[in-house]
C-alpha positions in Angstrom: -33.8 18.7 18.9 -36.4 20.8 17.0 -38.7 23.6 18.6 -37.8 25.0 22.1 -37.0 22.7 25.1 -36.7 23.5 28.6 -33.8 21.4 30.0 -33.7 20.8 33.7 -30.2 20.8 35.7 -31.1 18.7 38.4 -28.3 17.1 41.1 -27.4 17.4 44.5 -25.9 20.4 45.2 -22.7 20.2 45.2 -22.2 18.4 41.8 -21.6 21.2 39.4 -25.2 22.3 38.1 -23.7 25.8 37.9 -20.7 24.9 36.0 -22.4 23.0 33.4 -25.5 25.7 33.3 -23.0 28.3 32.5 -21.2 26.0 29.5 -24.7 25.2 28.0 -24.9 29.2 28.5 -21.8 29.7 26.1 -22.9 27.4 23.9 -26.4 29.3 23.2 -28.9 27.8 26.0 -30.7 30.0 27.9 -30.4 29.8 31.9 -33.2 29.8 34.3 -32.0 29.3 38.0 -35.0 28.1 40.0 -34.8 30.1 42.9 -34.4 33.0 41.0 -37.9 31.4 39.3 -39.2 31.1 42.7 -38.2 34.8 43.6 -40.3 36.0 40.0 -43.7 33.8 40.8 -43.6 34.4 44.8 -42.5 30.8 45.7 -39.8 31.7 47.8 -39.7 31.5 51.7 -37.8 33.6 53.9 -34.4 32.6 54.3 -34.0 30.3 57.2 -31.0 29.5 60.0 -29.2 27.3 57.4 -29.0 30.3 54.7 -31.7 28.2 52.7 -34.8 29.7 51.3 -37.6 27.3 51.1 -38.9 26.8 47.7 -42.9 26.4 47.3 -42.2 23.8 44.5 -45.4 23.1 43.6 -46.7 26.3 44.0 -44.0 27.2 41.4 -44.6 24.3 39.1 -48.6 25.9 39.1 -47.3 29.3 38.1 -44.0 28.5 35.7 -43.9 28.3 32.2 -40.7 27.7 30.1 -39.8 30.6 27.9 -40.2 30.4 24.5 -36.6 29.2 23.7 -33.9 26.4 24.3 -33.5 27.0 28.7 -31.4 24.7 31.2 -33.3 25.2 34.6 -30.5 24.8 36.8 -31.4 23.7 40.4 -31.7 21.0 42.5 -35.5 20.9 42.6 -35.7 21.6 38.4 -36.9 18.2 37.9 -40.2 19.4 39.4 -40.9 21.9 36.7 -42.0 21.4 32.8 -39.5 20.4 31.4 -39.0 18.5 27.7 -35.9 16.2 29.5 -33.8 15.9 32.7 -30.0 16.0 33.2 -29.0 14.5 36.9 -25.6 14.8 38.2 -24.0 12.8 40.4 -20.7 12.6 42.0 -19.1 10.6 44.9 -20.9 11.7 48.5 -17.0 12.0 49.5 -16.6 14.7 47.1 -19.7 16.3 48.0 -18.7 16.4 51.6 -15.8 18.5 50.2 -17.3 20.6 47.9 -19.8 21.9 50.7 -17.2 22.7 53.5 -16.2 25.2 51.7 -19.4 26.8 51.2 -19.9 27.3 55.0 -22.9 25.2 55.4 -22.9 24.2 59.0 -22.4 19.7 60.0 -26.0 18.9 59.1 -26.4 20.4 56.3 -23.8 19.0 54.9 -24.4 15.5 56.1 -27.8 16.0 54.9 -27.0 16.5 51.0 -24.0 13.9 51.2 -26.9 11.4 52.4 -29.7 12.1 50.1 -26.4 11.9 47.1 -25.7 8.3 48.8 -29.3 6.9 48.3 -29.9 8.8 45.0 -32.5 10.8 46.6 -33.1 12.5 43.5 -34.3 9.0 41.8 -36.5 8.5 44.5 -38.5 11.5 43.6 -38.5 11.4 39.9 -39.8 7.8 40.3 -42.4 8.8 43.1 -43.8 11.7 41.3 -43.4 10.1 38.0 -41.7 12.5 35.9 -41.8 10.6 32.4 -39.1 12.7 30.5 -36.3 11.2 29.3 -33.3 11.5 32.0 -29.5 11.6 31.3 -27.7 10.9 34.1 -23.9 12.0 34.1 -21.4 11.5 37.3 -20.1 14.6 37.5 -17.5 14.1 39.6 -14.6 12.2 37.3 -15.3 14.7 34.4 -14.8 17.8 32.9 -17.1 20.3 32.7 -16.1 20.8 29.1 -16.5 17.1 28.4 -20.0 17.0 30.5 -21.6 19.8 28.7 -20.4 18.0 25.4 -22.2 14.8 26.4 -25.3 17.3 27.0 -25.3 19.2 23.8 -24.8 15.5 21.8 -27.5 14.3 24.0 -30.2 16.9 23.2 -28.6 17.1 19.5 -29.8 13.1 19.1 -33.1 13.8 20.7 -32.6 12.6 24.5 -32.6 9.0 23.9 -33.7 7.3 27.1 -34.7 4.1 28.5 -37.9 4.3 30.5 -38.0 6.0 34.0 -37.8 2.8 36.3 -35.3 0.9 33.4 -33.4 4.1 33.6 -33.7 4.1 37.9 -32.4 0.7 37.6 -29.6 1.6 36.1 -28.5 4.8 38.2 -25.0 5.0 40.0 -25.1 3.0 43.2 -22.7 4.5 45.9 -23.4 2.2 48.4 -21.6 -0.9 45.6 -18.9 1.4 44.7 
């Protein structure tokens, strides 16, 4: 890809945004995380019961601007920014569940993200707010970071080839055929 792209990280959490941020990292790509986005611009809420701070998305989406240099925006609500192209991971809501427990979010929290994996709640909203940037989506769960962040690199190397949004939505992992 020529001239500077902002690349957003997008998944549920749980699927290895930070693994793969910090690979792109090695490999030369800037990294913005979006709370700490939110933090800089004063989009983010206090931090609430579940350890969460809210995020004023759009108020941040008003006030960002991508740097003026190759970036991944890793975080779950990246998608919402300007960005040049969108990478979504996805893995298996059972291996979310297992990736969360750890983290000591409490039952609902938990059951909450491993829901909103199962009906590709992140589709939903690119397709709703029609974000019309070319998407990879990757299933992060049966790979490699390595081999992920080689996909993404190759990717953005060949200039994000995409299908269009809903083609694209169409063709998303479906957990609930698996």
């Amino acid at each position: 890809m020529s001239g500077n792209h902002a690349i957003a990280l997008t998944g549920t959490p749980g699927v290895g945004k930070s693994s793969l941020a910090e690979a792109l990292g090695a490999a030369g790509w800037g990294i913005v995380d979006v709370e700490d986005a939110a933090r800089d611009h004063g989009c983010l809420g206090e931090t609430e019961a579940d350890g969460a701070a809210p995020v004023d998305v759009h108020a941040l989406s008003e006030r960002w601007s991508p740097p003026d240099e190759n970036i991944v925006v890793d975080g779950h609500l990246s998608h919402f920014l300007d960005v040049t192209a969108v990478v979504l991971l996805r893995c298996s809501p059972d291996l979310i569940r297992d990736r969360l427990a750890p983290r000591g979010y409490n039952d609902a929290k938990i059951q909450a993200n491993v829901e909103w994996e199962l009906t590709a709640g992140h589709w939903s909203e690119l397709l709703e707010f029609e974000i019309d940037v070319p998407v990879l989506e990757l299933d992060a769960g049966k790979r490699s970071t390595a081999s992920l962040a080689a996909e993404v690199l190759a990717w953005l190397a060949d200039g994000c080839p995409a299908p269009p949004l809903l083609e694209a939505a169409a063709a998303a992992t479906d957990w609930l055929n698996e």
